[in-house]
C-alpha positions in Angstrom: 11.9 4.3 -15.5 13.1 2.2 -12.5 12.8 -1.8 -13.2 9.7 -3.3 -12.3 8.9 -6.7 -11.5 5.1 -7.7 -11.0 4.3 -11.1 -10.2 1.1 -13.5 -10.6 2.4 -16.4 -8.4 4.8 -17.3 -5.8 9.0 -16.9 -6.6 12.1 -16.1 -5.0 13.8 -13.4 -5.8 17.3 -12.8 -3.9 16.7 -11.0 -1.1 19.6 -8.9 -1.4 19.0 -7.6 -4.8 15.6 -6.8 -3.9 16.0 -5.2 -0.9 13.3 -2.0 -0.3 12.9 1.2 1.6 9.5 1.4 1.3 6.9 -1.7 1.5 3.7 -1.1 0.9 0.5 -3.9 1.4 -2.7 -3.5 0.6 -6.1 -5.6 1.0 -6.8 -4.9 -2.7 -5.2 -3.5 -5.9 -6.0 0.5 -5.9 -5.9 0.9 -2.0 -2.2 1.8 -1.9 -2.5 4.3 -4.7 -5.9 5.3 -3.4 -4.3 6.6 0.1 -0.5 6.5 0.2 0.8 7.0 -3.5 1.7 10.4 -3.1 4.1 9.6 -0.5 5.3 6.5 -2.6 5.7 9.2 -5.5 7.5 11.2 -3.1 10.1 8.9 -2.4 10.6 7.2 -5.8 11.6 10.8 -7.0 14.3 11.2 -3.9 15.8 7.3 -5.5 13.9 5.2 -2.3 13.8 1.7 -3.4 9.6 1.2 -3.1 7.0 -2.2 -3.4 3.5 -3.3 -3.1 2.1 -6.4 -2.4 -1.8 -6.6 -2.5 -3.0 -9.8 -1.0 -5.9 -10.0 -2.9 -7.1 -9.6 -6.8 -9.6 -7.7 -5.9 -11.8 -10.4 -7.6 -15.2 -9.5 -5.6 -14.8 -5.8 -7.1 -17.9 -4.4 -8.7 -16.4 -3.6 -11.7 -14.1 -5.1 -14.2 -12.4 -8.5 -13.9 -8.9 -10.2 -12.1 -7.6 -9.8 -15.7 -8.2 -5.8 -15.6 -6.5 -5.3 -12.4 -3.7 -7.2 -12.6 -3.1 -4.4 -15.7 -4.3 -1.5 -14.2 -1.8 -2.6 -11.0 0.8 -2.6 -13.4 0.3 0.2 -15.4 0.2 2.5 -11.7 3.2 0.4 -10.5 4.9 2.2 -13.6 3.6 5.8 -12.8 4.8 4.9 -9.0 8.2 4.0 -10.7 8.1 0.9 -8.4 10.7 -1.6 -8.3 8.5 -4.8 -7.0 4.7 -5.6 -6.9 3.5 -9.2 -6.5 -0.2 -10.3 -5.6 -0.1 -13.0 -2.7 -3.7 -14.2 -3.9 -6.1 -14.3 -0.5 -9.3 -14.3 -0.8 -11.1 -11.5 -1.6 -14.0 -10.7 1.0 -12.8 -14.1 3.1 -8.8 -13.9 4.0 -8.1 -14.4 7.7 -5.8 -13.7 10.2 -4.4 -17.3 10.4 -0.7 -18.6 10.5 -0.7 -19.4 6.5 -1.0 -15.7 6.1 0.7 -14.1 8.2 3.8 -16.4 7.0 3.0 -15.0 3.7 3.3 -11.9 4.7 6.7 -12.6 6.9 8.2 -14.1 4.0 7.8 -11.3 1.9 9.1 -9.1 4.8 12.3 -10.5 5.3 12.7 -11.2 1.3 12.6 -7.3 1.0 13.5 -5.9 4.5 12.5 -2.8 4.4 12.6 -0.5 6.9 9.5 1.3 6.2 5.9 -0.5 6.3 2.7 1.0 5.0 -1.0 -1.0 5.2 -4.5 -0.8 5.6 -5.6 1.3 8.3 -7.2 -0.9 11.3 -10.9 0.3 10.7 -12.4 1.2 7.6 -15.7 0.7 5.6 -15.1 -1.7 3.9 -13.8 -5.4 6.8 -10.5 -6.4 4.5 -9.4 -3.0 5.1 -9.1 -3.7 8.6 -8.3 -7.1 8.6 -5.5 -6.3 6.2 -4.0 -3.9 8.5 -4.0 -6.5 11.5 -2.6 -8.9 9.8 0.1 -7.0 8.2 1.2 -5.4 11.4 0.8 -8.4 13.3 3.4 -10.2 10.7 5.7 -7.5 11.2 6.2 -8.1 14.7 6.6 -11.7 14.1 8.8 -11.3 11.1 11.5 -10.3 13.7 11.1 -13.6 15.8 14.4 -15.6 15.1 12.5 -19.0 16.3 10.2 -18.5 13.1 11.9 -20.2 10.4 11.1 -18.9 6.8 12.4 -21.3 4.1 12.4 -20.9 0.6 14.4 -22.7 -1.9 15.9 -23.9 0.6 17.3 -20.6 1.7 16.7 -19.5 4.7 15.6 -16.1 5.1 16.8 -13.7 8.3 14.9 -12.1 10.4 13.7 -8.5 10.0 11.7 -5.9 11.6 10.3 -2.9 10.2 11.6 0.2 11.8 8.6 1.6 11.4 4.7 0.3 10.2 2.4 3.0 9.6 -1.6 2.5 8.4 -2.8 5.0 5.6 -6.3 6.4 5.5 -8.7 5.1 2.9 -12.8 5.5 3.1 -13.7 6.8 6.9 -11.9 9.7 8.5 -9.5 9.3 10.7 -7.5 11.9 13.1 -3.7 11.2 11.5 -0.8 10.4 14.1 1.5 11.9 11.4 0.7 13.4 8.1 3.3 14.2 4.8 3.4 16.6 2.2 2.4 15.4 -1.1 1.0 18.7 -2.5 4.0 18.2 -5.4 2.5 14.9 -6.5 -0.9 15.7 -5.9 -2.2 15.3 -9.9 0.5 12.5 -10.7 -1.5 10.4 -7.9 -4.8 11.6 -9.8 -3.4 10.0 -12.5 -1.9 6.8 -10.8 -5.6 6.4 -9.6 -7.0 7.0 -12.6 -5.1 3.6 -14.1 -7.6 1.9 -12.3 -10.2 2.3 -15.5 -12.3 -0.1 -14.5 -12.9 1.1 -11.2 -13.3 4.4 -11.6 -15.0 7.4 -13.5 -15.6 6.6 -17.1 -18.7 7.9 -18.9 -18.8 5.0 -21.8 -19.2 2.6 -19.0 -21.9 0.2 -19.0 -21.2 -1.1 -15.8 -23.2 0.0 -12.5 -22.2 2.4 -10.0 -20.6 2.1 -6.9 -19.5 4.7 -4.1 -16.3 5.7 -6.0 -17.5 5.7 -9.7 -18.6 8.8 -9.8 -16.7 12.0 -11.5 -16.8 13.5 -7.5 -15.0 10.7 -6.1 -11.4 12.8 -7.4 -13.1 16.0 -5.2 -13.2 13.9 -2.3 -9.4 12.2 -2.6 -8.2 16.2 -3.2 -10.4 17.1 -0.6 -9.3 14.8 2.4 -5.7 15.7 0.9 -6.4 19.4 1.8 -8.1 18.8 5.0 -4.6 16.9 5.6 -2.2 19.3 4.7 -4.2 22.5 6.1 -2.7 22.1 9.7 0.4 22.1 8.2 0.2 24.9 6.5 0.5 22.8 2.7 -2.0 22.4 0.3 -2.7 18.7 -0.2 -0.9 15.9 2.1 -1.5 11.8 3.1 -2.5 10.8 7.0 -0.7 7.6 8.7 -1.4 6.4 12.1 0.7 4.3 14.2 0.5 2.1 16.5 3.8 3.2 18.7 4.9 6.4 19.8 6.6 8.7 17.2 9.5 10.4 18.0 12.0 13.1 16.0 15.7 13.0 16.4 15.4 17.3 15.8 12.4 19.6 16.7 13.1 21.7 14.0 12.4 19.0 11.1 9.0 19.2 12.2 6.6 20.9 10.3 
């Protein structure tokens, strides 16, 4: 198992010994490994150095507590064999797209530069999903602005651009800009979504239902997967839009 840090509250950790490949946000705990954590499982196996950072607890959830997810984030973060998870603590159901975030955000992009950035896709059903997404991308951008200083411990941190920021697909459906084979992780990111206990199907709960409760929520995650990966030609995969125009280096890596 990789090292893995998760974090409550705000620290510093050298940003050269935590640098990532992959960095993934997410408005709440369980939306990265609801729609991207096969690719994140994907990558952790080929040795890619790969984060979250939700920016909520999650703590107007239906079900379960801020204790609950903080270990069911942490138990996943293990199955991901992540290297870094930390919870920036916005507010659930009321976080905005103000300065104070999106420094928090920049901060944690130029900590970790990675080169890869995965969020929220810009519409969904439920409005942090969305939000989340803006704000994320919108911090990218900025993250590369040298006239934004980011100071901590008084270290001052360069600055860094994503190569690439790509929005995974939660709740609504979406025509993907780019999809990836998962269909080799498909039942280990059954399982990393099944961490989430409190969340999702368990038949000694007393707690009351919500839209993904139920036993059929797993059909509909495998199910979006196939509809994914059929035009491919693989059986299960993950959809990303972007925001910029994609482009290959060699027509014959694509699929």
């Amino acid at each position: 198992m990789r090292p893995f840090l998760i974090l409550r509250y705000v620290s510093f950790i050298n940003a050269e010994t935590m640098k990532l490949d992959i960095l993934a946000f997410a408005a709440h705990p369980d939306d990265v490994e609801l729609s991207a954590s096969g690719t994140l499982l994907r990558y952790a196996a080929e040795g890619k150095k790969i984060g979250i950072v939700d920016l909520t607890e999650g703590e107007l959830g239906t079900r379960g507590s801020v204790a609950d997810r903080y270990e069911e984030a942490k138990e996943a973060g293990y199955l991901m064999g992540l290297h870094f998870r930390k919870n920036l603590q916005m507010g659930d159901g009321f976080f905005e797209i103000n300065e104070e975030n999106k420094r928090k955000i920049i901060e944690q992009i130029r900590i970790h530069q990675p080169e890869i950035v995965l969020a929220n896709c810009l519409s969904d059903r439920h409005p942090d999903h969305g939000r989340a997404g803006k704000l994320v991308a919108d911090a990218c951008f900025l993250s590369g602005l040298r006239k934004i200083e980011t100071i901590v411990q008084g270290i001052s941190l360069e600055p860094h651009r994503p190569r690439l920021v790509l929005h995974y697909i939660q709740d609504h459906y979406i025509q993907p800009d780019i999809v990836m084979d998962v269909s080799s992780f498909m039942e280990k990111k059954i399982e990393v979504i099944k961490a989430y206990r409190t969340q999702f199907f368990d038949p000694a709960s007393t707690e009351p239902n919500t839209p993904i409760s139920g036993e059929e929520f797993f059909q509909f995650i495998k199910g979006r997967m196939m509809q994914y990966g059929r035009p491919i030609g693989v059986d299960y995969a993950e959809g990303f839009t972007a925001t910029r125009m994609l482009g290959t280096k060699d027509l014959f890596t694509l699929v």
